[in-house]
C-alpha positions as CSV (number, residue, x, y, z in Angstrom):
1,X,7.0,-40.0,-41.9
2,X,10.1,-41.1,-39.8
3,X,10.4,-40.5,-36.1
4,X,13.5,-38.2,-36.8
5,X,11.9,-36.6,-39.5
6,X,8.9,-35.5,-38.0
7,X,11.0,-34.3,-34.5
8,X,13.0,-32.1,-37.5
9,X,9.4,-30.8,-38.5
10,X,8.7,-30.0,-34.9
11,X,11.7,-28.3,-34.1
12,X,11.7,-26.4,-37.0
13,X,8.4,-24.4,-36.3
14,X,8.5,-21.2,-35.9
15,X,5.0,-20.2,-35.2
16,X,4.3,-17.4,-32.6
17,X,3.8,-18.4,-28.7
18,X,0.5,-17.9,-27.7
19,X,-0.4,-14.7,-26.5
20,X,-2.5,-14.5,-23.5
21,X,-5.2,-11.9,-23.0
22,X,-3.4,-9.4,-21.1
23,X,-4.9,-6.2,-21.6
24,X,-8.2,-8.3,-19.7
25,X,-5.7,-9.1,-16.5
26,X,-4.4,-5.8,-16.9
27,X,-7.7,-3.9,-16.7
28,X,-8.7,-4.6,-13.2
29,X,-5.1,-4.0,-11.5
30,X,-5.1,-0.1,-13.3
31,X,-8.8,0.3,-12.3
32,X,-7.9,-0.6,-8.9
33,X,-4.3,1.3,-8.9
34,X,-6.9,4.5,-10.1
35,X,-9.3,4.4,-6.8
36,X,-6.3,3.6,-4.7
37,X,-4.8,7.6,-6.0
38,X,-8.9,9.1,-5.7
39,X,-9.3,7.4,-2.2
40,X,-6.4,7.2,-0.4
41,X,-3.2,9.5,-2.4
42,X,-6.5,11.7,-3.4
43,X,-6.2,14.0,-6.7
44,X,-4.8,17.3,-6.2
45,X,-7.4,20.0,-5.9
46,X,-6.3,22.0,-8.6
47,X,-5.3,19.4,-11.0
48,X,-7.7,20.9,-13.7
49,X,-5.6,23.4,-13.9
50,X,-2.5,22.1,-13.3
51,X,-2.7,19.9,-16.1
52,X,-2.6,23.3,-18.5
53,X,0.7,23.9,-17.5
54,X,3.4,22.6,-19.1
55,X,5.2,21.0,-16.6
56,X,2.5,19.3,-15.4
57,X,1.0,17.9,-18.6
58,X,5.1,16.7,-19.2
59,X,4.7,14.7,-15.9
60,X,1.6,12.7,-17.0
61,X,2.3,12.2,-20.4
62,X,5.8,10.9,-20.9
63,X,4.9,8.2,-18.0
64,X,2.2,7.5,-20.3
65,X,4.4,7.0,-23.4
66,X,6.7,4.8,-21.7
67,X,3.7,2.8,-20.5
68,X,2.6,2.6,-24.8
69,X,5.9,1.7,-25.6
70,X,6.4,-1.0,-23.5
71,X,3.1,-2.9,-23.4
72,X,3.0,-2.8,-27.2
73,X,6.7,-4.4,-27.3
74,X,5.4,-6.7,-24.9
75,X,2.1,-7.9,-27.4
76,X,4.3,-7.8,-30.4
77,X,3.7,-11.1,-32.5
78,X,7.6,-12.1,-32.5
79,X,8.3,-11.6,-28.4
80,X,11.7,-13.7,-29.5
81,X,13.1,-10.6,-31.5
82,X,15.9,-8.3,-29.9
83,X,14.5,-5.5,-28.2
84,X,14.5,-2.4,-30.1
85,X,17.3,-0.3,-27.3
86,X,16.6,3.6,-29.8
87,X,13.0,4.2,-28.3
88,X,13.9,3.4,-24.6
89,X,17.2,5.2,-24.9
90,X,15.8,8.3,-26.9
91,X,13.0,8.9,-24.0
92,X,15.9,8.3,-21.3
93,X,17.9,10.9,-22.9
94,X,15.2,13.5,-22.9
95,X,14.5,13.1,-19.3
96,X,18.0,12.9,-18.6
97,X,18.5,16.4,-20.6
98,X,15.8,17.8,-19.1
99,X,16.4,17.0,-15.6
100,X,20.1,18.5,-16.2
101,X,19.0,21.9,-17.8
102,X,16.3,22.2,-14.5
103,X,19.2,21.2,-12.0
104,X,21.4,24.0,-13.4
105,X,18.4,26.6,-13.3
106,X,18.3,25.7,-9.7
107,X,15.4,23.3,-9.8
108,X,14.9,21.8,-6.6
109,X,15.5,18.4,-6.9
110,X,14.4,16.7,-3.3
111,X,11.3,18.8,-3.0
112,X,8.7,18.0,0.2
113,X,7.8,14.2,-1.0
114,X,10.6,12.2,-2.5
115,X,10.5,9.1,-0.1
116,X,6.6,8.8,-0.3
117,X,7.2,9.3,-4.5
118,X,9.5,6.8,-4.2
119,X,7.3,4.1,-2.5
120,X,4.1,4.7,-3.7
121,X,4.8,4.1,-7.4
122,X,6.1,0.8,-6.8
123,X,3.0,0.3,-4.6
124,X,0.6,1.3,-7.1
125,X,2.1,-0.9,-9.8
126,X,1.8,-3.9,-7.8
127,X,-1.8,-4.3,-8.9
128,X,-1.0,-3.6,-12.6
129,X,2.5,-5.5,-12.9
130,X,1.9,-8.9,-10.9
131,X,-1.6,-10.2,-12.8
132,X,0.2,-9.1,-15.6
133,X,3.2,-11.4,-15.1
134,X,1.0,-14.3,-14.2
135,X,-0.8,-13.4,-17.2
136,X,3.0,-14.2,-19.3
137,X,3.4,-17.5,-18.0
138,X,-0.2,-19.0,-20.2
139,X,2.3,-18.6,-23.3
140,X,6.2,-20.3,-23.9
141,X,8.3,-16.8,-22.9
142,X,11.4,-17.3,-25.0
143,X,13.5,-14.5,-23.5
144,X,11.7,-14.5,-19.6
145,X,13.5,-11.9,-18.0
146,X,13.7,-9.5,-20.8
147,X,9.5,-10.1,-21.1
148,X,9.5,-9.2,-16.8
149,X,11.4,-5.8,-17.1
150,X,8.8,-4.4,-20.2
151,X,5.9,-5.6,-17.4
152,X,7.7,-3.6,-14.9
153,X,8.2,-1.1,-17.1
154,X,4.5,-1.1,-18.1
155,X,3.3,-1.1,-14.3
156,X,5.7,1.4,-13.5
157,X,5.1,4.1,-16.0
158,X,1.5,3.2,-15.8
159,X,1.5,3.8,-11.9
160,X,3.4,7.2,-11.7
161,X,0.9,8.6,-14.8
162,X,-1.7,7.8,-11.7
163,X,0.3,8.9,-9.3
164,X,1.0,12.5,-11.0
165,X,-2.8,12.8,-11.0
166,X,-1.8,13.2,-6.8
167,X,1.7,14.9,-6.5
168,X,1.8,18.5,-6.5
169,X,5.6,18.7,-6.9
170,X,5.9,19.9,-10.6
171,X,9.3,20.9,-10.8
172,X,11.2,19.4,-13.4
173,X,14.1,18.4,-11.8
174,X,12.0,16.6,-9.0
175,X,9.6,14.7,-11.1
176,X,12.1,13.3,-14.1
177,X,14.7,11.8,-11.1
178,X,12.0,10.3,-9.0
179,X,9.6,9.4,-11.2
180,X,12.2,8.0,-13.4
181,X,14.1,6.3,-10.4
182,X,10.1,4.5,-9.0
183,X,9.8,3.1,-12.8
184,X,13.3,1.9,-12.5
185,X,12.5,0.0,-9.4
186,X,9.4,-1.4,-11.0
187,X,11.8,-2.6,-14.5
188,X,14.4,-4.2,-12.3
189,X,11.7,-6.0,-9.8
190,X,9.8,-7.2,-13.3
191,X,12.7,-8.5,-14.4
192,X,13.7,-10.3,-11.4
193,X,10.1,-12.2,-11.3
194,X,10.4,-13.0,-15.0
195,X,13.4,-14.4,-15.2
196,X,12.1,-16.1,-11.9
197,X,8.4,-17.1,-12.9
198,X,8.7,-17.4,-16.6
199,X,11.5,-19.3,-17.3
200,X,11.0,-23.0,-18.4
């Protein structure tokens, strides 16, 4: 085979990039993000029945969702495919709807703890979010900063479903602007490091 021919062969490959083991690097930081709320944020007392309510089971479980969403569009086989916008915008949408109908039923919307809501989810999804990012850079990241923000926005939404297990604000307005704003924080600061720590 000639030289050119075989570089042709080369280039033409399309086989997947590697895939690291990232739920393995993952593990740790979330175990460690968990006894950072039981020790030092603490549970809230009554959180067994809290999480009845529906408010409070809302708070935990769309974090959750987003946390699904984006770590399986970040182990998808094809990470070089356009990111699918509908999911990410329908669960924006319902927050944003929600948080609109609570405001104009005279939710409060600052409650007692919005500065240390604010700070601690980014906090608590350093431990999740930075061996994860690390964890991205043992495989050829075609698209490097779009592969950051769905690690941000895995850390993020993992770290505020830990950090509801803690906050005892569970009005809707409160929890869909700050939660939603900590997540953003973590997205944007993922994507900064991946377009930063990924790119070849």
């Amino acid at each position: 085979m000639e030289t050119d021919d075989l570089i042709a062969v080369l280039a033409a490959d399309k086989v997947a990039p590697k895939r690291p083991h990232l739920a393995r690097r993952v593990l740790p930081g979330l175990v460690l993000s968990a006894l950072l709320v039981g020790l030092v944020w603490q549970i809230r007392p009554d959180w067994a029945q809290a999480i009845l309510r529906a408010p409070v089971l809302v708070k935990s479980l769309l974090p959750l969702a987003l946390a699904a969403l984006a770590g399986a569009l970040l182990l998808r086989r094809a990470p070089d495919r356009r990111l699918p916008v509908a999911p990410f915008a329908m669960v924006a949408a319902m927050a944003a709807c929600g948080w609109a109908v609570a405001v104009a039923t005279g939710g409060d919307v600052m409650g007692n703890s919005a500065l240390q809501c604010l700070v601690s989810i980014p906090v608590l999804a350093l431990p999740i979010g930075l061996p994860l990012v690390l964890g991205l850079r043992h495989r050829v990241e075609p698209r490097p900063a779009r592969a950051g923000l769905l690690a941000g926005l895995f850390a993020g939404a993992a770290a505020t479903a830990l950090y509801a297990l803690h906050c005892n604000e569970d009005g809707a307005a409160f929890f869909l602007l700050w939660y939603g704003l900590g997540i953003a924080i973590c997205g944007f600061a993922g994507r900064v490091a991946g377009r930063r720590m990924l790119g070849v």
